[in-house]
C-alpha positions in Angstrom: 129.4 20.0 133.4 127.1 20.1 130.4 124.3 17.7 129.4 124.1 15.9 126.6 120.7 17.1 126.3 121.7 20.6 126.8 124.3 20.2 123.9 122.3 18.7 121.7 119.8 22.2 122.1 122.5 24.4 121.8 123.9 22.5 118.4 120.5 22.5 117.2 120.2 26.6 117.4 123.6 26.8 116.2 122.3 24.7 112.8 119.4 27.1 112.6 121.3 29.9 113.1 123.6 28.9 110.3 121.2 27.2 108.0 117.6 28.2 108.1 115.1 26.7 106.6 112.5 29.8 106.8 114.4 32.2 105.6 112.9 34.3 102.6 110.5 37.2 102.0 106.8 36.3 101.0 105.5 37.9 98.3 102.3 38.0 96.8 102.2 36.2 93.4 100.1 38.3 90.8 98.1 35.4 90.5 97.6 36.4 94.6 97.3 39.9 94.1 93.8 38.9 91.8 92.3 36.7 94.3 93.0 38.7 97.4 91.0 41.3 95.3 88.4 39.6 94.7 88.1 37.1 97.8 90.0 38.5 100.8 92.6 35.7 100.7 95.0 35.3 101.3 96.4 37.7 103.4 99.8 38.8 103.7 101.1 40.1 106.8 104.7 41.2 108.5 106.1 42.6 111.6 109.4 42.8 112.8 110.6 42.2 116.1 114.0 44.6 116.9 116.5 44.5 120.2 117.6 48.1 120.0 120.3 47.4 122.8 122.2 45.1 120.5 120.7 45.1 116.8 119.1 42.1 116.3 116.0 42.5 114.3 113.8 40.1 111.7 110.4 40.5 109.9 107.8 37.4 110.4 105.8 37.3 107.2 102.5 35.2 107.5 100.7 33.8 104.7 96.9 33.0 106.1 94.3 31.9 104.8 91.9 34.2 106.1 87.4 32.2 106.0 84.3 32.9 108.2 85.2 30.3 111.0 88.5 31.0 111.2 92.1 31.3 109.9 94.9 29.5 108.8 98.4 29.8 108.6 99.9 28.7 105.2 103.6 29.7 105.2 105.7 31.3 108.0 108.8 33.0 106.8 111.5 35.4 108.5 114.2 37.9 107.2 116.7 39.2 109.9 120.2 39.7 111.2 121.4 39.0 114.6 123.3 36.4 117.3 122.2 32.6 117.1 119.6 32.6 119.4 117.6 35.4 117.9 117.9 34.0 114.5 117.3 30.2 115.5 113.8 31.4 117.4 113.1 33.3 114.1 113.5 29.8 112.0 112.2 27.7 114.8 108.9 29.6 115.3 108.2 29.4 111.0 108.7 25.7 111.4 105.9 25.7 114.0 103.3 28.2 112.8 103.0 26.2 109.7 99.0 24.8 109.3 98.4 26.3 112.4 94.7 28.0 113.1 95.0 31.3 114.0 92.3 30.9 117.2 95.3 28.5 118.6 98.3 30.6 118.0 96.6 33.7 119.8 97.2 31.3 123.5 100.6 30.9 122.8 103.1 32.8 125.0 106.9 34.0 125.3 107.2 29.7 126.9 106.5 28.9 123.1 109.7 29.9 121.7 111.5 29.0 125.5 110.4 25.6 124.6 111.1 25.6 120.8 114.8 26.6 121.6 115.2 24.0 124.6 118.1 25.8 127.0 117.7 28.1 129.5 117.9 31.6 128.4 120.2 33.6 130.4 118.6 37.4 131.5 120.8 39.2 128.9 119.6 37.5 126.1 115.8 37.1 126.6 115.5 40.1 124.2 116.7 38.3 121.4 115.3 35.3 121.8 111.8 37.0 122.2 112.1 39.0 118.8 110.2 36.8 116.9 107.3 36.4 119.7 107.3 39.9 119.8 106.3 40.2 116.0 104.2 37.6 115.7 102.3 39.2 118.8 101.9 42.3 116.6 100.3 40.8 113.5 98.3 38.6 115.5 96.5 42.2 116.8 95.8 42.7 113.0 94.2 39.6 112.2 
């Protein structure tokens, strides 16, 4: 028998699936464009995260504020296609990268996005749920 608890996960990746709140492609005002010339900030930066055995994919853009101590994250956004889980750990992880400092986000692991979806993740679908870990892994190496 299901828990309430474990419901109340699975309807809250079923309203991120169908309604995220991250969802959009960052781009670079010109206004941006003109101060990252001349100042370094901020930076823009996007991987994507892709299951080839089922085609889920996204891209995680970053917006960070990039200084001498270290380096914040202004806006997390995703654009993607794939099953409920994949999409909701997309949405879930923007939510939580907001204001975050770089320097803290570099400890976090594939347990982050376990624990930002709530439910067990059966074998099969650790894939998807891992996409956006996976690309946020990848820009972190470029920062």
């Amino acid at each position: 028998m299901q828990s309430q608890e474990n419901f109340l996960y699975q309807e809250n990746i079923l309203d991120h699936a169908r309604n995220p709140i991250n969802k959009e492609e960052l781009f670079l005002s010109s206004d941006e464009i003109k101060a990252f010339d001349q100042f370094g900030s901020p930076l823009l930066l996007s991987e994507k995260g892709e299951n080839m055995s089922c085609g889920d994919n996204g891209i995680l853009f970053l917006k960070i504020k990039k200084d001498k101590e270290n380096s914040l994250i202004l806006k997390a956004s995703f654009l993607g296609n794939g099953c409920a889980i994949s999409q909701s750990a997309f949405d879930m992880l923007c939510s939580e990268l907001k204001d975050k400092l770089i320097s803290e986000v570099k400890f976090w692991t594939p347990a982050k996005i376990y624990e930002l979806l709530g439910i067990q993740i059966h074998q099969n679908r650790v894939n998807c749920a891992l996409l956006s870990y996976e690309a946020l892994v990848k820009i972190l190496k470029n920062v």
